[in-house]
MARBA-3410 file (N, C-alpha, C, O; in Angstrom, 1 decimal):
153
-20.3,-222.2,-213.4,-21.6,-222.7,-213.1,-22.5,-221.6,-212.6,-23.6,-221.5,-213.3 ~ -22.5,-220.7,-211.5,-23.0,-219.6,-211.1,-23.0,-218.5,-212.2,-23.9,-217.7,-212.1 ~ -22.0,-218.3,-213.2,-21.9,-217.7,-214.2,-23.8,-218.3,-214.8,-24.6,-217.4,-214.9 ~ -24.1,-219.5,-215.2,-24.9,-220.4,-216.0,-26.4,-220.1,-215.6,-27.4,-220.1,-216.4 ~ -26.2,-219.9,-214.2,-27.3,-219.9,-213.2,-28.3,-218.8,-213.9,-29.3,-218.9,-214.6
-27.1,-217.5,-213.0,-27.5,-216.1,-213.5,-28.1,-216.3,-215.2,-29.3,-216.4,-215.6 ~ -27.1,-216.2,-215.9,-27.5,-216.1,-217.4,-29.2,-216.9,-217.4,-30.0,-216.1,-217.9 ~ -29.6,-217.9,-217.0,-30.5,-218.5,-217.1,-31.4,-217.8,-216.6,-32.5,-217.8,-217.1 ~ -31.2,-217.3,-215.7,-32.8,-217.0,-214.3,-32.5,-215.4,-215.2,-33.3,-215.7,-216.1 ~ -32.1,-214.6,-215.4,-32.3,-213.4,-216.9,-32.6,-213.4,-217.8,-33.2,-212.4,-218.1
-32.6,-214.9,-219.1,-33.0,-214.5,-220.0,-34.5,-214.9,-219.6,-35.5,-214.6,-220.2 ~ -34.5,-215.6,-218.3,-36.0,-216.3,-217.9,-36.9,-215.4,-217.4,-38.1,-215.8,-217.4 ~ -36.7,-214.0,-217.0,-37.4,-212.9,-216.5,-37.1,-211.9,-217.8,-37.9,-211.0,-217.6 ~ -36.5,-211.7,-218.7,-36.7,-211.1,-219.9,-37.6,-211.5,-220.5,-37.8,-210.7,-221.4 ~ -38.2,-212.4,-220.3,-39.3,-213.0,-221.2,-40.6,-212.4,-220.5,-41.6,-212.0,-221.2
-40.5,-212.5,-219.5,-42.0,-211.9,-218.7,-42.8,-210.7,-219.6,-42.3,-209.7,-220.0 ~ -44.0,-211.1,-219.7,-44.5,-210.0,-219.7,-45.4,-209.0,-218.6,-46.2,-208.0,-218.9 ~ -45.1,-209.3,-217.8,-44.8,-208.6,-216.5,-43.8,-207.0,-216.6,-44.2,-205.8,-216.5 ~ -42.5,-207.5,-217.0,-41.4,-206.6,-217.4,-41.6,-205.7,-218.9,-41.4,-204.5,-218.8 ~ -41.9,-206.0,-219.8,-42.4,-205.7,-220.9,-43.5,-204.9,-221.0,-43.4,-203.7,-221.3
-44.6,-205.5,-220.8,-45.9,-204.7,-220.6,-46.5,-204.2,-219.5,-47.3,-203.3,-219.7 ~ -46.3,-204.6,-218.5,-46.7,-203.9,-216.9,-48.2,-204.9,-216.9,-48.4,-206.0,-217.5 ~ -49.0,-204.2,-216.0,-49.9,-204.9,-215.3,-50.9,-203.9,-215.9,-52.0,-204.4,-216.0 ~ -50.8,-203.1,-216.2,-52.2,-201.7,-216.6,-51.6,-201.2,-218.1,-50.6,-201.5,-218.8 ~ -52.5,-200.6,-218.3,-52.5,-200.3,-219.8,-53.4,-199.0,-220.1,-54.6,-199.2,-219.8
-53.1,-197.8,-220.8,-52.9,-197.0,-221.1,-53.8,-197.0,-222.4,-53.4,-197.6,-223.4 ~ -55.4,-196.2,-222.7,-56.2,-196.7,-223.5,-57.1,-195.3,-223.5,-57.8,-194.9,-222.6 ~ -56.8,-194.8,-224.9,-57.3,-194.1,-225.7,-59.0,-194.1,-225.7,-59.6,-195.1,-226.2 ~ -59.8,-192.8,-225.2,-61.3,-193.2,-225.7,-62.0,-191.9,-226.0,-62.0,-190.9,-225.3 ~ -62.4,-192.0,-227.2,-63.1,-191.0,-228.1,-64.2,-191.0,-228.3,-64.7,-192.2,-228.3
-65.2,-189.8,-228.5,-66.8,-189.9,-228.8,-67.0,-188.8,-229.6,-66.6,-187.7,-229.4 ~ -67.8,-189.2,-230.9,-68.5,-188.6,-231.8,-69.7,-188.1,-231.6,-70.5,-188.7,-232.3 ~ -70.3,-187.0,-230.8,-69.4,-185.5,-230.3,-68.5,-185.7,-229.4,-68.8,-186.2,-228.4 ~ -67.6,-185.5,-229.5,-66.5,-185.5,-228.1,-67.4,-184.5,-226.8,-68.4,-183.8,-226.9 ~ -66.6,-184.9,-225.7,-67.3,-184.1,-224.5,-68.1,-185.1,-223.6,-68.4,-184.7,-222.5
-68.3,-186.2,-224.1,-68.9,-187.3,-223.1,-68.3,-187.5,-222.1,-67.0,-187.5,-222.1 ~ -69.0,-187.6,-220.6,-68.4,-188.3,-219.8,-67.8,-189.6,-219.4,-68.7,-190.4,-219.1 ~ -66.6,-190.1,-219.3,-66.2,-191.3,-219.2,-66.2,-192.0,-217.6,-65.7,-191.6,-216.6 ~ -66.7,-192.8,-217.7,-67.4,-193.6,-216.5,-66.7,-195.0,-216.4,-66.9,-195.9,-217.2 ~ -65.4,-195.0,-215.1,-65.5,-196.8,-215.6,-65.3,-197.1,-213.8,-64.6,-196.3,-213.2
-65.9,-197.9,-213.4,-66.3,-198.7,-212.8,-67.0,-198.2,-211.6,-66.8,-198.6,-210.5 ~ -67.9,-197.2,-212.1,-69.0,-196.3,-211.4,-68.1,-195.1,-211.0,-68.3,-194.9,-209.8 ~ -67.2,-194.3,-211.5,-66.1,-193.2,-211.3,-66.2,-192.7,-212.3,-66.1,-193.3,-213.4 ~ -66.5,-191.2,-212.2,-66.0,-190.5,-213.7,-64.8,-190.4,-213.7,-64.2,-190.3,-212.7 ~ -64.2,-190.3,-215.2,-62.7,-190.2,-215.1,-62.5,-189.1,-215.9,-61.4,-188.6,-215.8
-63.1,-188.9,-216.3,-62.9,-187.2,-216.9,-64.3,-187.3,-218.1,-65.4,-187.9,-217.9 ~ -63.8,-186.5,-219.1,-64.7,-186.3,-220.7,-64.2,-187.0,-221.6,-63.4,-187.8,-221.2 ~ -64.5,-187.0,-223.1,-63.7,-187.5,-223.8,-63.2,-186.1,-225.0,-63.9,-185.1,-225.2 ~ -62.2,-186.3,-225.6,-61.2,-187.4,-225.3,-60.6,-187.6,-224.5,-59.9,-186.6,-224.3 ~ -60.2,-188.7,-223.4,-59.2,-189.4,-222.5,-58.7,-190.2,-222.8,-58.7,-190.5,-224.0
-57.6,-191.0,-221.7,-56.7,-191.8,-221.6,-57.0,-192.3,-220.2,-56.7,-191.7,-219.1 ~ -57.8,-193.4,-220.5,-57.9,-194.3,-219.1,-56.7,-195.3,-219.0,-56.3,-196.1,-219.9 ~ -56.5,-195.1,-217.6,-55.7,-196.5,-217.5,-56.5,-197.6,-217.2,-57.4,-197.3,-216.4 ~ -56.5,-199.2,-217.6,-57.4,-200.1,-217.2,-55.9,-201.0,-216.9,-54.8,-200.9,-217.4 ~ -56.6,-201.9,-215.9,-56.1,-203.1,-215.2,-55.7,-204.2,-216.4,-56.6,-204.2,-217.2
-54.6,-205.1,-216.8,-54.6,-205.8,-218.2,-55.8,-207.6,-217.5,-56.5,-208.4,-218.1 ~ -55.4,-207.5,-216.0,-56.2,-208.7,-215.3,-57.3,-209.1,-215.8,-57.4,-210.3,-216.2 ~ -58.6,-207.8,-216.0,-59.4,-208.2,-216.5,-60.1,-206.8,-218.2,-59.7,-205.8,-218.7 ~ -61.2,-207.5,-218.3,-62.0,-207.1,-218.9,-62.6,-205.5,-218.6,-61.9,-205.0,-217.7 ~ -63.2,-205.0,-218.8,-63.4,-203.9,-218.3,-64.7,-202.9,-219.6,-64.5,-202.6,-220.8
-65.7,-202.6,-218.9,-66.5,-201.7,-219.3,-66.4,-200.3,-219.0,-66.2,-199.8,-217.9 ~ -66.7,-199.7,-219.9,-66.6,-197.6,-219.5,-67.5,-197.1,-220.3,-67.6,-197.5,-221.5 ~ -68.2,-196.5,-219.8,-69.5,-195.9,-219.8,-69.6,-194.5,-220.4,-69.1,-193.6,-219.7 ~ -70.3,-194.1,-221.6,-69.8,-192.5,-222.0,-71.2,-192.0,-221.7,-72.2,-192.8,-221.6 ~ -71.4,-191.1,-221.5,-72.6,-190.4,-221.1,-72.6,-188.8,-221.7,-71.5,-188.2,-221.4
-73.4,-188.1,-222.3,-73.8,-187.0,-222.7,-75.1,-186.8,-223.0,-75.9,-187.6,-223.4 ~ -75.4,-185.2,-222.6,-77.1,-184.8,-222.8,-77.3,-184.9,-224.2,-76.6,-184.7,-225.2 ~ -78.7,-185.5,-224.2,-79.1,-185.1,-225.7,-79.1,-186.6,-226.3,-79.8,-186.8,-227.3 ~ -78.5,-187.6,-225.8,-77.4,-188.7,-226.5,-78.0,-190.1,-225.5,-78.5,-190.2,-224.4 ~ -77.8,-190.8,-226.3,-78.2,-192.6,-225.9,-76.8,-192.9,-224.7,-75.7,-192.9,-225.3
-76.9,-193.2,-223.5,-75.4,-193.9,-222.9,-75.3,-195.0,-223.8,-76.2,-195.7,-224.3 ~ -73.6,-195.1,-224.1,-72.9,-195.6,-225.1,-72.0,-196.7,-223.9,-71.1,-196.3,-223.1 ~ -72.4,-197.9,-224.1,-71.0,-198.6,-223.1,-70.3,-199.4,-224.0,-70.9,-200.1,-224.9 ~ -68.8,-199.3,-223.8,-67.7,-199.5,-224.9,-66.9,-200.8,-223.8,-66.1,-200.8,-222.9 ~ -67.3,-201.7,-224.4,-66.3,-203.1,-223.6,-65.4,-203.2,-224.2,-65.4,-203.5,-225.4
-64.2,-202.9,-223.4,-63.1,-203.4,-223.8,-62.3,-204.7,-223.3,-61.8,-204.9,-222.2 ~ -62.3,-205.6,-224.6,-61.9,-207.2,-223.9,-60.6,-207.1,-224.5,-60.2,-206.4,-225.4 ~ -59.9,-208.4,-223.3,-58.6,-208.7,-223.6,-58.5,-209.6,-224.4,-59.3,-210.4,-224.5 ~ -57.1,-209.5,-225.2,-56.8,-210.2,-226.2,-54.9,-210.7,-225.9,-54.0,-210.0,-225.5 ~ -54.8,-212.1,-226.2,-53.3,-212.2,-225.8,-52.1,-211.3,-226.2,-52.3,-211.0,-227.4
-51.2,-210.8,-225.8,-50.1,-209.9,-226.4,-49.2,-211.0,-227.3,-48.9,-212.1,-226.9 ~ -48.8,-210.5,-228.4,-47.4,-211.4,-229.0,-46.3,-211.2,-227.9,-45.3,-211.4,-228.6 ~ -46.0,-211.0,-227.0,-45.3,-210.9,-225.9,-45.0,-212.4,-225.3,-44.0,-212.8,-224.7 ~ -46.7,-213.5,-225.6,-46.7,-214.5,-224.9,-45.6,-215.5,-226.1,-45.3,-216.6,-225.7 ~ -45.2,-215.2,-227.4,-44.2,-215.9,-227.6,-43.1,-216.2,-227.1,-42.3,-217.0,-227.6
-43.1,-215.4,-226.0,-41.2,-215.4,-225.8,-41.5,-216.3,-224.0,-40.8,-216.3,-223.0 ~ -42.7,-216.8,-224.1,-43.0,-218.3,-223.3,-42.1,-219.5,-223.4,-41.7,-220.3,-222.6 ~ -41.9,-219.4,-225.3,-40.8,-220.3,-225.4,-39.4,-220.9,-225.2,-38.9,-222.0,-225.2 ~ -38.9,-219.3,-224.9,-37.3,-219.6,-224.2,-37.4,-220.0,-223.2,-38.4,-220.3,-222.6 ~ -36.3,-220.0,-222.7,-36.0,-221.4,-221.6,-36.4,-220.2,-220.1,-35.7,-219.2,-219.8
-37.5,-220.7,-219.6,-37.7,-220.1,-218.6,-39.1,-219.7,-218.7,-39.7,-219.1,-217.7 ~ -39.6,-219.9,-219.9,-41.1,-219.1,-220.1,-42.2,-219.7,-219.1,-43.3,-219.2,-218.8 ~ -41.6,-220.7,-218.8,-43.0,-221.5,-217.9,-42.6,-220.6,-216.4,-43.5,-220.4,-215.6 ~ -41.6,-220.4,-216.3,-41.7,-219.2,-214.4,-42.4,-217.8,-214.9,-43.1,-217.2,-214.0 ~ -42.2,-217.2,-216.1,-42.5,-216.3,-216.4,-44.1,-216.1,-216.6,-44.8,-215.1,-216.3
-44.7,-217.6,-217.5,-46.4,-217.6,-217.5,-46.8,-217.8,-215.9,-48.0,-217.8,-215.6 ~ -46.0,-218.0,-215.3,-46.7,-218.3,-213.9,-46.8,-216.5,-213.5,-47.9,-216.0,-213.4 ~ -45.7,-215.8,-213.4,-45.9,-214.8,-212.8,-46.6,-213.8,-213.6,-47.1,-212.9,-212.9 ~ -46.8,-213.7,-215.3,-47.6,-213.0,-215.8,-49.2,-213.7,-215.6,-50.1,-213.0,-216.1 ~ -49.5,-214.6,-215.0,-50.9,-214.9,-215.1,-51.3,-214.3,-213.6,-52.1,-213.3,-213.5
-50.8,-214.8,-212.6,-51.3,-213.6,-211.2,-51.1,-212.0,-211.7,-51.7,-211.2,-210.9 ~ -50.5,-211.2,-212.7,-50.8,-209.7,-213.1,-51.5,-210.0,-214.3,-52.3,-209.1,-214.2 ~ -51.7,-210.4,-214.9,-52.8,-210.7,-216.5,-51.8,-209.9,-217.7,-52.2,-209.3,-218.7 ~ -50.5,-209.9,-217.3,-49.4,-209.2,-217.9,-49.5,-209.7,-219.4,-49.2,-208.8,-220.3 ~ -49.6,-210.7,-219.8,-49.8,-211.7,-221.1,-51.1,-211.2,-221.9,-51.4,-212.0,-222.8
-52.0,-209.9,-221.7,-53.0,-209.7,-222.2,-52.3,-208.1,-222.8,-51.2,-207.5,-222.6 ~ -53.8,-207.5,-223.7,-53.6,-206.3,-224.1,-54.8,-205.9,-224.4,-55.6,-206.9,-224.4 ~ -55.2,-204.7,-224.7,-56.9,-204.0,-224.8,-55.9,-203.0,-226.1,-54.8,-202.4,-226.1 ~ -56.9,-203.1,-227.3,-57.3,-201.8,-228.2,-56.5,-200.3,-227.8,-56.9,-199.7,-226.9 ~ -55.8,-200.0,-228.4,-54.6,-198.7,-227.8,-55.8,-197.4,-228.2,-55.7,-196.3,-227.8
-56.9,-197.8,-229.2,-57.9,-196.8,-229.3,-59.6,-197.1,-228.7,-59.7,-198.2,-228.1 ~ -60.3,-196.6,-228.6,-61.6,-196.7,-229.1,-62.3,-195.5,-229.3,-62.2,-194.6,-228.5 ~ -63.3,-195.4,-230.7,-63.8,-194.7,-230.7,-65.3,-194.9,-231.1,-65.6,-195.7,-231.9 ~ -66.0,-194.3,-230.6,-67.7,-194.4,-230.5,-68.3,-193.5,-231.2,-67.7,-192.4,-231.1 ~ -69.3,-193.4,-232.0,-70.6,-192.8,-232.0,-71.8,-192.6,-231.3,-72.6,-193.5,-231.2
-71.8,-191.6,-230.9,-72.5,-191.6,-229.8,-74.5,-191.6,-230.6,-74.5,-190.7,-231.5 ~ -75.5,-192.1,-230.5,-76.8,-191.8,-230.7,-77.3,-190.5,-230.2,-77.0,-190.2,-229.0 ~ -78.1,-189.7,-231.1,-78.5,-188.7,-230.3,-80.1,-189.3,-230.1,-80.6,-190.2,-230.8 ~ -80.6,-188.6,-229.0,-82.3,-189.2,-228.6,-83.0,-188.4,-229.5,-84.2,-188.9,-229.6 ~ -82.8,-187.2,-230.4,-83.7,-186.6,-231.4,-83.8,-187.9,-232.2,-84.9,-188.5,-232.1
-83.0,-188.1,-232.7,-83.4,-189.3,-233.9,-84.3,-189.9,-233.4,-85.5,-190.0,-233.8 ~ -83.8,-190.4,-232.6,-85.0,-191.6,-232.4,-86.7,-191.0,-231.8,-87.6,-191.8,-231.7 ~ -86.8,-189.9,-231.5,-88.0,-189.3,-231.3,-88.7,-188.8,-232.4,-89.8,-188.3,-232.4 ~ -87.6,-188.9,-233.9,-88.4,-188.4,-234.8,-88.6,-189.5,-235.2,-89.8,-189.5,-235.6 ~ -88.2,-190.8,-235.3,-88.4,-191.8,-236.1,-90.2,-192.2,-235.3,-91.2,-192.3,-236.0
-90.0,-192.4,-234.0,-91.1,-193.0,-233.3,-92.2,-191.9,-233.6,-93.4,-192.2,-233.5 ~ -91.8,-190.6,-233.9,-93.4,-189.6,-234.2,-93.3,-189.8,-235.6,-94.2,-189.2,-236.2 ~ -92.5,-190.5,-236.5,-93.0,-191.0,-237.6,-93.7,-192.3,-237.7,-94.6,-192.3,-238.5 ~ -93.4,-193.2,-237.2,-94.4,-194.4,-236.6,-95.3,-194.1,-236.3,-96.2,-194.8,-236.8 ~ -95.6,-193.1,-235.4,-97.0,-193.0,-235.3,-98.0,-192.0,-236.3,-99.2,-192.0,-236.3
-97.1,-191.2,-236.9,-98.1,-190.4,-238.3,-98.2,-191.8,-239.0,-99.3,-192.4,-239.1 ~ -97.4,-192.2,-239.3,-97.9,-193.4,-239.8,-99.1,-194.8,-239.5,-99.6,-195.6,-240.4 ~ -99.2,-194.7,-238.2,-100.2,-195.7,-237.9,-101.2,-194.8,-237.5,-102.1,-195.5,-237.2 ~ -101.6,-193.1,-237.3,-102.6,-192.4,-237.7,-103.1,-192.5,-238.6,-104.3,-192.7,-238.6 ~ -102.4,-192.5,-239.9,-103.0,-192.5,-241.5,-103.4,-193.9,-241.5,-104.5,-194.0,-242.1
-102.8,-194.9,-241.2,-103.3,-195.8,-241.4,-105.0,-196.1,-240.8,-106.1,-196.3,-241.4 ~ -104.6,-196.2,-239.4,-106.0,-196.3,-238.8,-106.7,-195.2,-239.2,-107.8,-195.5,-238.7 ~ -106.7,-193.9,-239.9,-107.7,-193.2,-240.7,-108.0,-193.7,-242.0,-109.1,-193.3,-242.4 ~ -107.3,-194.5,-242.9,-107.7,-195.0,-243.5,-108.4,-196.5,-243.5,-109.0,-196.9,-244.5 ~ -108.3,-197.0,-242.7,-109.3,-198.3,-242.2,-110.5,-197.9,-241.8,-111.3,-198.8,-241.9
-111.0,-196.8,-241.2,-112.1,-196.5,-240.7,-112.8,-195.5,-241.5,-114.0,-195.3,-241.3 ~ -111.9,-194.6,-242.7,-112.8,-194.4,-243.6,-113.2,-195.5,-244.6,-114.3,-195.3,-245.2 ~ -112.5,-196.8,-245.1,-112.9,-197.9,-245.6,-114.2,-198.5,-244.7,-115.2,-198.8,-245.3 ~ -114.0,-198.7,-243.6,-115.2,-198.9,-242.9,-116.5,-198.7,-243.0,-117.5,-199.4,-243.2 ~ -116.0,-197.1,-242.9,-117.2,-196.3,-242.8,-117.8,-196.5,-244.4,-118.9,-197.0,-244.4
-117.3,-196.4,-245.4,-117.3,-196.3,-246.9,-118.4,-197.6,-247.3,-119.2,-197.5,-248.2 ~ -118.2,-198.9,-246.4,-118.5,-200.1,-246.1,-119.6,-200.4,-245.7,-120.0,-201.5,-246.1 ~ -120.3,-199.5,-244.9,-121.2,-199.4,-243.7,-121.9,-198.3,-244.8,-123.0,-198.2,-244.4 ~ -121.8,-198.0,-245.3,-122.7,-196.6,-246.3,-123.4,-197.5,-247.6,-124.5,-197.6,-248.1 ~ -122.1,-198.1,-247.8,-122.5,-199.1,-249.1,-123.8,-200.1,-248.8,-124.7,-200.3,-249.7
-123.9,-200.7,-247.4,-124.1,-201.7,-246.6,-125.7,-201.0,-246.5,-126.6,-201.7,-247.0 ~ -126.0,-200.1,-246.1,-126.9,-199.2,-245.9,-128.1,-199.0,-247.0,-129.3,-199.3,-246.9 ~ -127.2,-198.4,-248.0,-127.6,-197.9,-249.1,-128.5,-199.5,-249.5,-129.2,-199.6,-250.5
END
């Protein structure tokens, strides 16, 4: 009977993903230029490329920052682990109890990688908007004027 116990309360904590996956998680982050600063929860954590560790509990945002470049914020959400199948053996309901106080039953993206914007672009695009609404409003006011001559005449 004690023999029955044991076997039971083991394959019931084999199942955890608690035991399996831990509580944090180990997450890859890249930027196209590499060299960005990686920012997560108002901390730098290094450049990129890194390896942050994040909490699996929750959600979590990190922040890339470089000169020259648009800040890039990269959310990484949780998604259930196939880990939460093995809920079904006998014992899985002690085991979702203790993975849900660690969020052990979750997982985040083993990668991410970004492109970062650079701010040139977008300052040529907007001094092209405005050559462009120069010629325009030069050409409304020589139609104008063209208008006003005819008008005259």
């Amino acid at each position: 009977m004690l023999l029955l116990v044991y076997l039971f309360i083991s394959l019931s904590f084999t199942s955890c993903a608690t035991v399996i996956n831990g509580k944090s998680q180990e997450v890859v982050i890249e930027s196209v230029p590499a060299g960005a600063k990686v920012i997560q929860d108002g901390q730098e954590i290094g450049t990129t490329p890194c390896t942050v560790e994040v909490i699996r509990k929750q959600d979590h945002t990190i922040s890339l920052l470089k000169d020259g470049h648009y800040q890039h914020d990269v959310e990484l959400t949780r998604s259930l682990s196939p880990v939460c199948l093995l809920y079904a053996l006998p014992g899985g309901s002690i085991c979702l109890g203790l993975d849900s106080i660690h969020g052990s039953q979750y997982r985040f993206e083993k990668k991410y990688r970004v492109q970062l914007d650079t701010l040139f672009h977008a300052r040529r695009t907007v001094e092209r908007q405005f050559l462009l609404m120069r010629k325009i409003t030069q050409s409304i006011e020589a139609r104008s004027e063209a208008r006003s001559i005819e008008e005259a005449v």
